[in-house]
C-alpha positions in Angstrom: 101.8 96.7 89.0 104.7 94.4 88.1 103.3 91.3 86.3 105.7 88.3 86.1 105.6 85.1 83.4 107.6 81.9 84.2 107.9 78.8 82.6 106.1 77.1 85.3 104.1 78.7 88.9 103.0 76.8 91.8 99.5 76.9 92.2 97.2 76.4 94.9 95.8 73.6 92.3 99.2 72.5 91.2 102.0 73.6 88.9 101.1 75.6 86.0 102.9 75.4 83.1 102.9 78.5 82.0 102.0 80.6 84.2 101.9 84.3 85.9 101.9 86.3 89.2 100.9 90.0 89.4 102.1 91.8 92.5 101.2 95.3 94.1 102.7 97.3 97.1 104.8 94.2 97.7 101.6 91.9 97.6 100.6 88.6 95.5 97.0 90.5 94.0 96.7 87.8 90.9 98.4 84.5 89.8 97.2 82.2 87.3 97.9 79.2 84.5 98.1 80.0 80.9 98.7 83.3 79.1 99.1 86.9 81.3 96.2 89.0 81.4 98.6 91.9 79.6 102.4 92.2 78.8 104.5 91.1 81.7 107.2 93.6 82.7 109.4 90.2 83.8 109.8 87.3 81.9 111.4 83.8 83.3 110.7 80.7 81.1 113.1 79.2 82.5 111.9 79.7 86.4 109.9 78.1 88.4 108.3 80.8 90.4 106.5 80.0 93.8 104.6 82.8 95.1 104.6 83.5 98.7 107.1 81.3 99.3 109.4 82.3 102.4 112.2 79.9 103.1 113.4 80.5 106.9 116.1 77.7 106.7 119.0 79.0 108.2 122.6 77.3 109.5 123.4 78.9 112.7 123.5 83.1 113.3 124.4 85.1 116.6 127.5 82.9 117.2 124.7 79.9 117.2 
């Protein structure tokens, strides 16, 4: 399961600075403030990571 540190996640309860988001089968399964529950296999402390975020802002498409 990939675990991922950033410099800051967004929260449910707000940003977390650190913070950590472990993901499974392409699924959120843990995210938290502070230090990772074990070695993270991707670093970013310079990121702001939002998980579950989906940004379906597009300009145009099929000629639109």
């Amino acid at each position: 399961m990939p675990l991922i540190t950033a410099g800051a996640v967004a929260l449910e309860q707000g940003i977390c600075r650190p913070g950590w988001v472990e993901v499974s089968g392409g699924q959120i399964v843990g995210c938290g403030s502070g230090p990772p529950p074990r070695p993270a296999g991707v670093d970013l402390p310079d990121a702001l990571v939002v998980p579950g975020f989906v940004d379906i802002h597009v300009h145009g498409g099929g000629g639109a």
